[in-house]
N, CA, C and O atoms as a GROMACS GRO file, in nm:
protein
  352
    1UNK      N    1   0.084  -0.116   0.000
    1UNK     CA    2   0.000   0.000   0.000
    1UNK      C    3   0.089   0.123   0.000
    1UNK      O    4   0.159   0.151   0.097
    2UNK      N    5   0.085   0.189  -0.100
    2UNK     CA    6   0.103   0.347  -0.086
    2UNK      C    7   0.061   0.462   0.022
    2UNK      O    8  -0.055   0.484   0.057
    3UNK      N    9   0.200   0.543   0.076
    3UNK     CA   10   0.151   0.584   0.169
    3UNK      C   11   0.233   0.758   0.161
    3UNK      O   12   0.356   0.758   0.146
    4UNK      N   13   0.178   0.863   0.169
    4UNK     CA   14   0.224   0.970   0.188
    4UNK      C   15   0.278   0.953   0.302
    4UNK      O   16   0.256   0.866   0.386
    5UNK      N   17   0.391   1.092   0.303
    5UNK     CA   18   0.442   1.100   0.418
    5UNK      C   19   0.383   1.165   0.561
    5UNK      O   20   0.447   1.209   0.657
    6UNK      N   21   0.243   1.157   0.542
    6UNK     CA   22   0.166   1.164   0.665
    6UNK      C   23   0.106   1.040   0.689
    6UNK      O   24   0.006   1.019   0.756
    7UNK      N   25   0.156   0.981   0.646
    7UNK     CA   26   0.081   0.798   0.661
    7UNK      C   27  -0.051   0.775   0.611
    7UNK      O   28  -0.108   0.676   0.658
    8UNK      N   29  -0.135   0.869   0.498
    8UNK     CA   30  -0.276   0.834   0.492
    8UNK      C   31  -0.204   0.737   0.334
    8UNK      O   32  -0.084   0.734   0.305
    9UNK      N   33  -0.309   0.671   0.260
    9UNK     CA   34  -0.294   0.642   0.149
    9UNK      C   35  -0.291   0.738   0.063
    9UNK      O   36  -0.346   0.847   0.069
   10UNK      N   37  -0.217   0.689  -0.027
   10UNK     CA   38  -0.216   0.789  -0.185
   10UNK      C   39  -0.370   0.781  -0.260
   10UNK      O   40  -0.467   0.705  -0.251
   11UNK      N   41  -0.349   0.857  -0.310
   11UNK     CA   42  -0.509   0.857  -0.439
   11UNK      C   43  -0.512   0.728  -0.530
   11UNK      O   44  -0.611   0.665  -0.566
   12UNK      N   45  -0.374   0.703  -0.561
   12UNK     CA   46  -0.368   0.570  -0.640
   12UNK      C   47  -0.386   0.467  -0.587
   12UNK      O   48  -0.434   0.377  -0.655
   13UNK      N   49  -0.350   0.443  -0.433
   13UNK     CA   50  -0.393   0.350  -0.390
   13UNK      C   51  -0.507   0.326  -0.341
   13UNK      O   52  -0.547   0.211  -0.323
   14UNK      N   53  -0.585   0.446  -0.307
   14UNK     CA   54  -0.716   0.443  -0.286
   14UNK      C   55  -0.819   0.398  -0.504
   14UNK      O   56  -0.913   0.333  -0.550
   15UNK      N   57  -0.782   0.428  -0.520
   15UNK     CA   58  -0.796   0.414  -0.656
   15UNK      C   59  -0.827   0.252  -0.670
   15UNK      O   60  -0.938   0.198  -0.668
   16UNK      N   61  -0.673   0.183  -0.686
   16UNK     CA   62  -0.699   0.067  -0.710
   16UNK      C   63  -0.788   0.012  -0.598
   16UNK      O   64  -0.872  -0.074  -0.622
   17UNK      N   65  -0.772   0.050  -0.505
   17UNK     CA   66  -0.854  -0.071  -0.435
   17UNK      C   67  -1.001  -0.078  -0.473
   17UNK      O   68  -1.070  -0.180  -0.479
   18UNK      N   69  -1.052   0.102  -0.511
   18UNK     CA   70  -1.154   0.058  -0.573
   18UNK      C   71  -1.168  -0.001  -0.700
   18UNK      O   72  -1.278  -0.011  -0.754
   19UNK      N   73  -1.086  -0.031  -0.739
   19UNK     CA   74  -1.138  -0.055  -0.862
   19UNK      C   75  -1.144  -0.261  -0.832
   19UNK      O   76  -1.248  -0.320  -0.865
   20UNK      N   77  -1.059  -0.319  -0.789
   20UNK     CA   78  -1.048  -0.470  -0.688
   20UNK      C   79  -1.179  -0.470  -0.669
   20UNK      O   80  -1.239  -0.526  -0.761
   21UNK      N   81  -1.259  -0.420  -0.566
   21UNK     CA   82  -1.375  -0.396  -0.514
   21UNK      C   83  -1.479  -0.399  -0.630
   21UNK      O   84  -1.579  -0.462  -0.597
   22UNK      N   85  -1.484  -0.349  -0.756
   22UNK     CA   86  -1.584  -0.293  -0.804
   22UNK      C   87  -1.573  -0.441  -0.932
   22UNK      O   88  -1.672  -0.475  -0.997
   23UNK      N   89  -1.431  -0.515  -0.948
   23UNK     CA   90  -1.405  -0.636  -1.039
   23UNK      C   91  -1.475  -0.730  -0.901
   23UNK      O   92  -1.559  -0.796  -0.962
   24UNK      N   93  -1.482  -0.755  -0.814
   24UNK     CA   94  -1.517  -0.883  -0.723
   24UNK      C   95  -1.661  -0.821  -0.771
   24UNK      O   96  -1.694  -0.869  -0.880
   25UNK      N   97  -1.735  -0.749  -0.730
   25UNK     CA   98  -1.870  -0.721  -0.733
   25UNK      C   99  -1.906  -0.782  -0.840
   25UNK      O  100  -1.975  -0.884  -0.834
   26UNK      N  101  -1.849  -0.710  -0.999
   26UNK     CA  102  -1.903  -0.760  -1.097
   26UNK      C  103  -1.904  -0.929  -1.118
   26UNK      O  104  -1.983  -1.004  -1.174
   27UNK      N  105  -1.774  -0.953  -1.041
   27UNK     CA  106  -1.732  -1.110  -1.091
   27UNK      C  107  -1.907  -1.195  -1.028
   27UNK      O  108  -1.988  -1.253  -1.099
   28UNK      N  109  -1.916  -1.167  -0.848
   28UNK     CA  110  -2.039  -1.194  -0.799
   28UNK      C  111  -2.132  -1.173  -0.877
   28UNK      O  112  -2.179  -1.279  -0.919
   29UNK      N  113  -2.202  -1.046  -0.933
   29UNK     CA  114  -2.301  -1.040  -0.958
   29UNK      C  115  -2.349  -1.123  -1.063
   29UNK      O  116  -2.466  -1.160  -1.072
   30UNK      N  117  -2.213  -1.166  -1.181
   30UNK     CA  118  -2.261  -1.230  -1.295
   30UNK      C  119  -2.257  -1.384  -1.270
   30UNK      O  120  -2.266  -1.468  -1.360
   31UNK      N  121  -2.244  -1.409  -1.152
   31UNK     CA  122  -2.284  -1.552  -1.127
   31UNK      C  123  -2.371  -1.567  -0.991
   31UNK      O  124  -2.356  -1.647  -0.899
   32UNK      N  125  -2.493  -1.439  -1.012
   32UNK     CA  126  -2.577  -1.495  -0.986
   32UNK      C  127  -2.610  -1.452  -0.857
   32UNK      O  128  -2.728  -1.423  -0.836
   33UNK      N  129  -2.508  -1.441  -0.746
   33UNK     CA  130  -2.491  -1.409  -0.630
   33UNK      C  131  -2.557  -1.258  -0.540
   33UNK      O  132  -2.506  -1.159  -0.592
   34UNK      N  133  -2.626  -1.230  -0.457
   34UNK     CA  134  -2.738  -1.135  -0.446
   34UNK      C  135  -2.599  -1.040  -0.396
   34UNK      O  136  -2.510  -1.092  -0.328
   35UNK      N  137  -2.596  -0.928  -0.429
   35UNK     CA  138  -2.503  -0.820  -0.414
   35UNK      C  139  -2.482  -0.811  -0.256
   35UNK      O  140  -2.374  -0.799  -0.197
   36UNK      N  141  -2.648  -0.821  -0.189
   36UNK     CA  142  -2.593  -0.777  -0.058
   36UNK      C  143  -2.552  -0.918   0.072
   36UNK      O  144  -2.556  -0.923   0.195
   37UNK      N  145  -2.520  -1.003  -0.021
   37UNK     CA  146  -2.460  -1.104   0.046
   37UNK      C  147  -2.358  -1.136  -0.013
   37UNK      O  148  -2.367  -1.257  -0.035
   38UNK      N  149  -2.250  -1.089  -0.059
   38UNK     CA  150  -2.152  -1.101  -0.123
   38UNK      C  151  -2.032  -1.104  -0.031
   38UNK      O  152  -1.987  -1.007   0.030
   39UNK      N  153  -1.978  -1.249  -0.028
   39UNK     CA  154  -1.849  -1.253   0.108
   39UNK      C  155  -1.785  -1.376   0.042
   39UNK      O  156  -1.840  -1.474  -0.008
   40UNK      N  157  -1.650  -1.344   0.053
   40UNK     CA  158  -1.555  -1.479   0.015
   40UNK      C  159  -1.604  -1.571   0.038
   40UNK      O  160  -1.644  -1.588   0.154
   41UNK      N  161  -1.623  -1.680  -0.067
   41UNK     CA  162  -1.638  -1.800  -0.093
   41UNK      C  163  -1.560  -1.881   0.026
   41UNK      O  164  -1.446  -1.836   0.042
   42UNK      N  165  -1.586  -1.966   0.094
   42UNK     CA  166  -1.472  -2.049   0.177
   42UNK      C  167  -1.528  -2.223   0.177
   42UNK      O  168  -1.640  -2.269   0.156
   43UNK      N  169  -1.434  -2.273   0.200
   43UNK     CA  170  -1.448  -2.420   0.179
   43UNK      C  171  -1.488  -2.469   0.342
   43UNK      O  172  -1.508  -2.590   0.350
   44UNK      N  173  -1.502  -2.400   0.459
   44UNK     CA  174  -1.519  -2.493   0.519
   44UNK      C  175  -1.666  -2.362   0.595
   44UNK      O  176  -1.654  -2.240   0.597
   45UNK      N  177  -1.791  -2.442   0.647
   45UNK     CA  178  -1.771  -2.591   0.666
   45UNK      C  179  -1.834  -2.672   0.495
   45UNK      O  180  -1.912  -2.619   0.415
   46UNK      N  181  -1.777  -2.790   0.483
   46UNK     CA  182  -1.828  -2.851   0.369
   46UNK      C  183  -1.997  -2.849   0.360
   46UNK      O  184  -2.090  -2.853   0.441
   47UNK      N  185  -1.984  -2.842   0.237
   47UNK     CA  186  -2.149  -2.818   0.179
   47UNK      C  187  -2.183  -2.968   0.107
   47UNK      O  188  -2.096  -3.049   0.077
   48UNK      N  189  -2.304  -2.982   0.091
   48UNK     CA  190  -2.379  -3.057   0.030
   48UNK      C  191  -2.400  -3.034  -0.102
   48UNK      O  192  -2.335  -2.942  -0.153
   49UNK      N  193  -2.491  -3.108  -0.183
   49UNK     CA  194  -2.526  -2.987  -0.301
   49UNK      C  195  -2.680  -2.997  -0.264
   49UNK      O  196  -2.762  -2.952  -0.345
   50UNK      N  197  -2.729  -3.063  -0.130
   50UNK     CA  198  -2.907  -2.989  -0.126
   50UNK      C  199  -2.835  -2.874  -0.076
   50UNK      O  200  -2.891  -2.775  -0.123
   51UNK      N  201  -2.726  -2.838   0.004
   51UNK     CA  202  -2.750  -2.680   0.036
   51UNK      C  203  -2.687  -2.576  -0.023
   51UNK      O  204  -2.672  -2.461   0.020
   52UNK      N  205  -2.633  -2.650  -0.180
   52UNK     CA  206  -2.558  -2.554  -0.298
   52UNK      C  207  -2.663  -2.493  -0.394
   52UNK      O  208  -2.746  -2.560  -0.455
   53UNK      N  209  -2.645  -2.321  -0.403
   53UNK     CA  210  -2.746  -2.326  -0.497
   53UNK      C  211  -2.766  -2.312  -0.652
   53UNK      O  212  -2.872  -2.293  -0.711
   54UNK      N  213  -2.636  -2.327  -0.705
   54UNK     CA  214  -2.576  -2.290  -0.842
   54UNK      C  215  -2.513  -2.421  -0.914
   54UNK      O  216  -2.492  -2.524  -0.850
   55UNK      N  217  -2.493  -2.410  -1.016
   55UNK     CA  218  -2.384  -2.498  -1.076
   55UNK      C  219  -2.286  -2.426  -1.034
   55UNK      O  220  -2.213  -2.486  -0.955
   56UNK      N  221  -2.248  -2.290  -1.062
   56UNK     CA  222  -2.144  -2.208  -1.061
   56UNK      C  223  -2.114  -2.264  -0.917
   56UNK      O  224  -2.040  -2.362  -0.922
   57UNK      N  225  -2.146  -2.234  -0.813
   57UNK     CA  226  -2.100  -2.253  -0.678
   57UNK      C  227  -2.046  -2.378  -0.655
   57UNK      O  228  -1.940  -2.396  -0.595
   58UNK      N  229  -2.138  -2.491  -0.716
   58UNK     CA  230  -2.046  -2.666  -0.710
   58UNK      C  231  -1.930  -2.636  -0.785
   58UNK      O  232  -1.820  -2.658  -0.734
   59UNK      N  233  -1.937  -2.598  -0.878
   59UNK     CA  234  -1.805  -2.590  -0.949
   59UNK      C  235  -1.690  -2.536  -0.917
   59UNK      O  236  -1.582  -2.590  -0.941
   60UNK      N  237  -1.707  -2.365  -0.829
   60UNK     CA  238  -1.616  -2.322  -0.725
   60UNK      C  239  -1.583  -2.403  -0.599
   60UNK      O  240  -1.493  -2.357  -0.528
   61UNK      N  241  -1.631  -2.494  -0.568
   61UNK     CA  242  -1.627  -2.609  -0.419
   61UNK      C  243  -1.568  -2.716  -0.487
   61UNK      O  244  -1.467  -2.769  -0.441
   62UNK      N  245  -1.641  -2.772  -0.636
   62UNK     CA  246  -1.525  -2.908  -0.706
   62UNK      C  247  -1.392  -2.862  -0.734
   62UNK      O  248  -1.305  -2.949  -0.726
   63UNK      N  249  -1.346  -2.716  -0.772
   63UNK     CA  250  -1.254  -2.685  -0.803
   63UNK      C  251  -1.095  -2.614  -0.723
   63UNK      O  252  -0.976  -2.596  -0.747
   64UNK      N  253  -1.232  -2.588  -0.582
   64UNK     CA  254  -1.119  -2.506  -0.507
   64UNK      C  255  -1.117  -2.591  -0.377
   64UNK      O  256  -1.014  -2.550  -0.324
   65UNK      N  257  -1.158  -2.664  -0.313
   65UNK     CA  258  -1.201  -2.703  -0.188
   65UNK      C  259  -1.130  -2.865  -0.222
   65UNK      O  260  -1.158  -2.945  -0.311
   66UNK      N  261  -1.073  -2.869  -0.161
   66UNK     CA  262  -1.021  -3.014  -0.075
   66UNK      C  263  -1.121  -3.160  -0.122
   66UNK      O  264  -1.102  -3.263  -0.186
   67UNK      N  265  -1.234  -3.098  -0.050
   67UNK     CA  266  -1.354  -3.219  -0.036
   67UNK      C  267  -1.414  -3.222  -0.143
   67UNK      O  268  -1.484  -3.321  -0.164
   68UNK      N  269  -1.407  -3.112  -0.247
   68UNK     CA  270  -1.494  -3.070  -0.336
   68UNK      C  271  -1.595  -3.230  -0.450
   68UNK      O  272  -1.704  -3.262  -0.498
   69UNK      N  273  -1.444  -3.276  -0.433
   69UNK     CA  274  -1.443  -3.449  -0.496
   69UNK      C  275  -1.596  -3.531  -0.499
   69UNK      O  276  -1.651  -3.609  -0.577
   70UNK      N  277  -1.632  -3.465  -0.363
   70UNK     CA  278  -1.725  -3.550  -0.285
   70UNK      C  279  -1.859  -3.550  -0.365
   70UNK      O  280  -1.947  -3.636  -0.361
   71UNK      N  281  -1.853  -3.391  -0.467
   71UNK     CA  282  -1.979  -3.321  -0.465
   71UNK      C  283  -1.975  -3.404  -0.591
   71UNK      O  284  -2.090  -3.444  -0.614
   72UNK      N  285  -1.888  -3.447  -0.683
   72UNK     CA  286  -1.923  -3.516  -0.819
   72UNK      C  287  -1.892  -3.668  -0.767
   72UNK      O  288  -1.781  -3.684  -0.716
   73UNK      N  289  -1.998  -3.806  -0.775
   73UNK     CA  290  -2.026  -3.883  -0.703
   73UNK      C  291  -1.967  -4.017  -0.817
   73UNK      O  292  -1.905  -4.122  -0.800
   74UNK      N  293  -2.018  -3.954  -0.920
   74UNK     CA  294  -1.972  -4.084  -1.057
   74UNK      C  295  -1.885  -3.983  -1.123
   74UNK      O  296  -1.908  -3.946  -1.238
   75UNK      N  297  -1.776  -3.932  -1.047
   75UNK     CA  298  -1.642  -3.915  -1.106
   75UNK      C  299  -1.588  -3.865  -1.273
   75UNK      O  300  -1.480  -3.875  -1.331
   76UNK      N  301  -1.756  -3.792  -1.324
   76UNK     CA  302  -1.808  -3.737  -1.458
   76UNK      C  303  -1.757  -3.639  -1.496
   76UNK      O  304  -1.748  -3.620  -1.617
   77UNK      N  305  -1.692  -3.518  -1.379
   77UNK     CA  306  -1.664  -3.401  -1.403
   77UNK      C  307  -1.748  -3.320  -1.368
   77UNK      O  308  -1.710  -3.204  -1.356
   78UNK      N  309  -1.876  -3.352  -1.343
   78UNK     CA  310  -2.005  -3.275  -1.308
   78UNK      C  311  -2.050  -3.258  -1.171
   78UNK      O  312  -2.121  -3.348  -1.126
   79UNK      N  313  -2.022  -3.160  -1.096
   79UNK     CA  314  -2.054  -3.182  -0.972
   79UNK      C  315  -2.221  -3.150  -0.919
   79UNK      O  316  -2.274  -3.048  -0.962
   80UNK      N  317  -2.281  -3.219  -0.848
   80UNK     CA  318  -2.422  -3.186  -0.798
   80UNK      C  319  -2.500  -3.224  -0.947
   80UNK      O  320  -2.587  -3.142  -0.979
   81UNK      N  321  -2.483  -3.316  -1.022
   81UNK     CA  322  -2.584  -3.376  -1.098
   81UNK      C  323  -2.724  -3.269  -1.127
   81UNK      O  324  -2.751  -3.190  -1.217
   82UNK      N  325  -2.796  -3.314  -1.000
   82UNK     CA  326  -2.926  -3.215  -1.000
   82UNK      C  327  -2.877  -3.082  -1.012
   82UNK      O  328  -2.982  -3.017  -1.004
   83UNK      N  329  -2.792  -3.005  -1.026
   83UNK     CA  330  -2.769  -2.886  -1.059
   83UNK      C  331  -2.700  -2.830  -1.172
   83UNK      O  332  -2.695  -2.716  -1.219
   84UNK      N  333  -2.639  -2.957  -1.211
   84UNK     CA  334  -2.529  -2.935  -1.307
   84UNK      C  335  -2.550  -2.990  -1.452
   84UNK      O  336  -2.521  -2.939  -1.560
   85UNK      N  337  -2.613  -3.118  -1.421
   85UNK     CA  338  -2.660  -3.212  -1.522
   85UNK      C  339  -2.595  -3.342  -1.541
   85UNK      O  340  -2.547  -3.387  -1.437
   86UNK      N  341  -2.578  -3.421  -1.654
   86UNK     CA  342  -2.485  -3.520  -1.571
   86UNK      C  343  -2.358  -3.545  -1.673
   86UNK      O  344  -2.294  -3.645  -1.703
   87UNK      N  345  -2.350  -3.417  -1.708
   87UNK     CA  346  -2.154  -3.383  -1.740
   87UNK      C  347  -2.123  -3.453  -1.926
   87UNK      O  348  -2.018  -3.447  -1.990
   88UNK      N  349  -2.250  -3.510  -1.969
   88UNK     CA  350  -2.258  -3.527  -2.095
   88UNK      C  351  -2.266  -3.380  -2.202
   88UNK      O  352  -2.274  -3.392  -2.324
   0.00000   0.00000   0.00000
């Protein structure tokens, strides 16, 4: 972080951060995600896919998460079947 020599941030760094801020929003919004619940994705505690509500979201949990494995059952590529389809 950029810092004048009074210790506040620079304009540029206030800058980028908005602009970080304003790419996560968009990234959320276009998959679906309600703006005002918008908080890092995290892998624990493990999810189901009755309590996943996207393909997009199984696919961020098959892809980033440890357990994620769990969520594609016949090993298709397709995670959560009922949400996803069945990877044909």
């Amino acid at each position: 972080m950029q810092q004048d020599r009074k210790g506040t941030r620079s304009r540029s760094a206030r800058l980028a951060s908005r602009m970080i801020a304003a790419a996560i929003l968009g990234v959320a919004s276009s998959a679906g995600m309600p703006l005002g619940e918008i908080h890092a994705q995290e892998c624990s505690p493990r999810k189901t896919c009755s309590k996943i509500h996207s393909c997009e979201e199984a696919r961020w949990y098959l892809e980033n998460c440890s357990w994620g494995g769990r969520l594609d059952r016949d090993n298709d590529g397709s995670p959560c079947e009922n949400l996803c389809g069945d990877g044909d």
